[in-house]
C-alpha positions as CSV (number, residue, x, y, z in Angstrom):
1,X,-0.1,47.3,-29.4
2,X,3.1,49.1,-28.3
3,X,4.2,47.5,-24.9
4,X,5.6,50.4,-22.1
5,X,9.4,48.8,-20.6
6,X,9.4,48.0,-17.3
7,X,11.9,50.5,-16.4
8,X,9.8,53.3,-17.9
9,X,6.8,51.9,-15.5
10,X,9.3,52.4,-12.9
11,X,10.5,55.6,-13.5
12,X,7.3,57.2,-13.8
13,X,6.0,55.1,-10.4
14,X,9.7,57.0,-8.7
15,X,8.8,60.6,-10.4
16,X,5.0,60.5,-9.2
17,X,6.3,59.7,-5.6
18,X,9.1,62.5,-5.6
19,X,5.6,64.9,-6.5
20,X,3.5,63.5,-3.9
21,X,7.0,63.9,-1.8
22,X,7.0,67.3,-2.6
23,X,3.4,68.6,-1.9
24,X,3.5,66.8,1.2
25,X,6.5,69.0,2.4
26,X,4.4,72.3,0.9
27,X,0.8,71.4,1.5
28,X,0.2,71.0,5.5
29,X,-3.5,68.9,5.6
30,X,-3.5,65.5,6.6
31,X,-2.0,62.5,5.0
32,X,-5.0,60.7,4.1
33,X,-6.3,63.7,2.5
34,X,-3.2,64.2,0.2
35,X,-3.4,60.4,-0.6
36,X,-7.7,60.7,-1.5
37,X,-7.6,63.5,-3.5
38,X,-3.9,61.2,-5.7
39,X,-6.2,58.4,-6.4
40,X,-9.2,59.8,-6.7
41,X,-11.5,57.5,-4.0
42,X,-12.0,57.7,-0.7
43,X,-10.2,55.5,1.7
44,X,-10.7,53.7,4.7
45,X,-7.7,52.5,7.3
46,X,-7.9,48.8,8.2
47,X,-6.1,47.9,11.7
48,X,-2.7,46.1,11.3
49,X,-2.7,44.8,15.2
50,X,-4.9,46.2,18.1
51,X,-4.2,49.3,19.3
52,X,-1.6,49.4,22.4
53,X,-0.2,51.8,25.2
54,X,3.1,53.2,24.3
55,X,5.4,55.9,26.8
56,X,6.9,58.1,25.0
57,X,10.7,58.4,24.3
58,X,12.7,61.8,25.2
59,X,12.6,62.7,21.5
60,X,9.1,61.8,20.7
61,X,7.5,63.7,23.8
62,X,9.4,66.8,22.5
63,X,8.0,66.5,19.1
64,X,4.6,66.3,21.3
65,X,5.6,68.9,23.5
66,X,4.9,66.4,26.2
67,X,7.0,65.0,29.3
68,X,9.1,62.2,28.9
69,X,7.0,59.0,29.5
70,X,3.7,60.7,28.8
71,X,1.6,57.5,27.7
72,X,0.0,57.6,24.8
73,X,-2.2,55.1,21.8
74,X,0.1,53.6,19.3
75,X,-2.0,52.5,16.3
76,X,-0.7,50.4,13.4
77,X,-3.1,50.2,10.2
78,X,-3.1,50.6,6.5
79,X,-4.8,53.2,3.9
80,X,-6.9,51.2,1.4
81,X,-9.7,52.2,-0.6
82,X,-13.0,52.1,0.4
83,X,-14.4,49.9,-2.7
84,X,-15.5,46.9,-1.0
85,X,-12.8,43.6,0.1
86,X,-10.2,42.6,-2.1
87,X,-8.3,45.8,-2.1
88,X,-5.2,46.8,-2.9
89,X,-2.9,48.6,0.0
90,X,-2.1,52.6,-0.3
91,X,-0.1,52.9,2.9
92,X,1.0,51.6,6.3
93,X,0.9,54.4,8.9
94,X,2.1,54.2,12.4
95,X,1.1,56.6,14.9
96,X,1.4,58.0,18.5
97,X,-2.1,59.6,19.5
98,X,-2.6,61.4,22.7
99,X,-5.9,61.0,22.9
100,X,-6.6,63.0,25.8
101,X,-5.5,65.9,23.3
102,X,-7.7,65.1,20.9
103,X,-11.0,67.5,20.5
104,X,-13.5,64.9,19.4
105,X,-17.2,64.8,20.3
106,X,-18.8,61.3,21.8
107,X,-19.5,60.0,18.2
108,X,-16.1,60.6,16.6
109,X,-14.3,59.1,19.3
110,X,-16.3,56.0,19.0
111,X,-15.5,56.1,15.4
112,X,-11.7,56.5,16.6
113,X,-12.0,53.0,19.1
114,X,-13.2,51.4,16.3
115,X,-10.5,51.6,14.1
116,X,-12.0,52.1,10.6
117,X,-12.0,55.3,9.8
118,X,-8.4,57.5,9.2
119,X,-7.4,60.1,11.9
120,X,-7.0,62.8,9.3
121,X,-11.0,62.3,8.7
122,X,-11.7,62.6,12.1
123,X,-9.5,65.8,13.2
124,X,-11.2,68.0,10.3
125,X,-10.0,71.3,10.9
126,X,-6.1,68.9,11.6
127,X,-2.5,71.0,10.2
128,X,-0.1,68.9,9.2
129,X,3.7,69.4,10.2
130,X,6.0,67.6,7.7
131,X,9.5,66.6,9.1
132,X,10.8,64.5,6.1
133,X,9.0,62.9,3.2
134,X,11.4,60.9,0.7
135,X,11.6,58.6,-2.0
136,X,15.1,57.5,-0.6
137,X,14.8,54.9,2.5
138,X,16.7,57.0,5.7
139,X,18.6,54.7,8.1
140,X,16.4,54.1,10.8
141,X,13.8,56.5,12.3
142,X,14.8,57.5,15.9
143,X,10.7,58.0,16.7
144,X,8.6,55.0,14.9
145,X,9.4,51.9,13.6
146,X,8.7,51.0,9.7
147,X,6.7,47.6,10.1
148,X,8.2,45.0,7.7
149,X,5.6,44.4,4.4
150,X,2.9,42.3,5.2
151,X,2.8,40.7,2.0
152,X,4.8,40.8,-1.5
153,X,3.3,43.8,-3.2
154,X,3.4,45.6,-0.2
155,X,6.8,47.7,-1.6
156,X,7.5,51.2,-0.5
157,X,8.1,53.5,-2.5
158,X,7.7,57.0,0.0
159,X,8.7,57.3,3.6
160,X,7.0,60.6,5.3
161,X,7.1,61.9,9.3
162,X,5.1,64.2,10.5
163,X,3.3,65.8,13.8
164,X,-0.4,66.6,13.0
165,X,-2.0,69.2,15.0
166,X,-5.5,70.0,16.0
167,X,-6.0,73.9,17.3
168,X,-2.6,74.5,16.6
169,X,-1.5,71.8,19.2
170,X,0.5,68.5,18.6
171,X,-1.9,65.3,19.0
172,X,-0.1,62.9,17.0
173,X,2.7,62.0,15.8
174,X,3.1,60.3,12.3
175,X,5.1,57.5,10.3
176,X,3.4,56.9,6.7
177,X,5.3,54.3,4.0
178,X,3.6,54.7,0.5
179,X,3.6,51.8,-1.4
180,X,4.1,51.3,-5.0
181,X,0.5,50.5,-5.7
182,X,-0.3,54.3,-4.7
183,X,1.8,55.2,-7.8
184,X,1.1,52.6,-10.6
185,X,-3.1,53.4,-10.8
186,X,-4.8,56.3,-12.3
187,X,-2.6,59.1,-13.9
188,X,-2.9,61.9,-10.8
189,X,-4.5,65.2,-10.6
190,X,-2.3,68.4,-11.2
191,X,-1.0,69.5,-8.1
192,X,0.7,72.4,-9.5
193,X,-1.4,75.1,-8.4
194,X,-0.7,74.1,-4.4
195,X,3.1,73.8,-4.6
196,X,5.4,76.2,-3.9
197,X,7.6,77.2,-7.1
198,X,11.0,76.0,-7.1
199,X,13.9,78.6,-6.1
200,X,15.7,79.6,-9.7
201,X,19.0,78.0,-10.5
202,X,21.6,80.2,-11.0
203,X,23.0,79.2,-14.3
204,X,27.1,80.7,-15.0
């Protein structure tokens, strides 16, 4: 049996995130679409803390295109797969919903309130706007906190941001931190065919 180095786990783990990193810039549908269609399952979110009012900064209500103080639903939760209990964690996401923004019929708001099922399944027709998605950790996000891992294997490995948009209006805006597990499972689909070729190099 030939055992794979560590560091070659690792390396693969960093190269797969810098090509989910780089679809996410290209590709604008919804987070927990792009993360599905990696691992090959459906996922469900599961609620970190209850949802809570939040008033929006200066910088976050122009990212919203909303006034200062505009108060909004911040909701903290995780991407996991819907396989049953026992399941490993994809993602945290944090985000700032202006619900009153939201186009969602009686059903899919209750679905909403309850706290199960991702945003980017609800808003079906949603655009997402990427701002940054890297494999490198920035200093501090001026818009949403990065909740501390909840447990040990909770280690990120991909910090995005991102406004996500429903009829070509801002409704939410988005903090997602991959963790390594996204990265370590199945070998992913080629995502080739929906990126944008790199610029040539000019070569002397």
């Amino acid at each position: 049996m030939i055992h794979t180095a560590p560091s070659a786990h690792a390396d693969e783990a960093g190269s797969r995130a810098e090509t989910m990193a780089r679809f996410l810039r290209d590709v604008p549908v919804p987070f927990t679409r792009v993360l599905s269609l990696w691992v090959g399952y459906r996922l469900r979110r599961d609620p970190r803390r209850p949802d809570a009012p939040h008033d929006l900064t200066p910088r976050q209500a122009h990212l919203l295109g909303l006034p200062p103080g505009t108060r909004v639903t911040r909701r903290e939760g995780y991407l996991v797969p819907n396989l049953g209990d026992s399941v490993p964690r994809l993602a945290a996401i944090t985000a700032l919903v202006h619900q009153r923004a939201l186009d969602l019929d009686e059903p899919r708001r209750e679905e909403l309130a309850r706290g199960y099922t991702p945003l980017g399944v609800l808003l079906t027709e949603a655009r997402r706007a990427t701002h940054y998605a890297t494999t490198t950790r920035a200093p501090g996000d001026p818009d949403l906190d990065d909740p501390l891992p909840d447990l040990p294997e909770d280690v990120p490995a991909l910090w995005c941001q991102a406004t996500l948009l429903s009829a070509g209006r801002p409704v939410a805006l988005v903090r997602e931190t991959v963790y390594l597990a996204a990265f370590t499972g199945r070998r992913p689909p080629d995502l080739s065919s929906h990126l944008t070729p790199a610029p040539p190099r000019l070569v002397s």
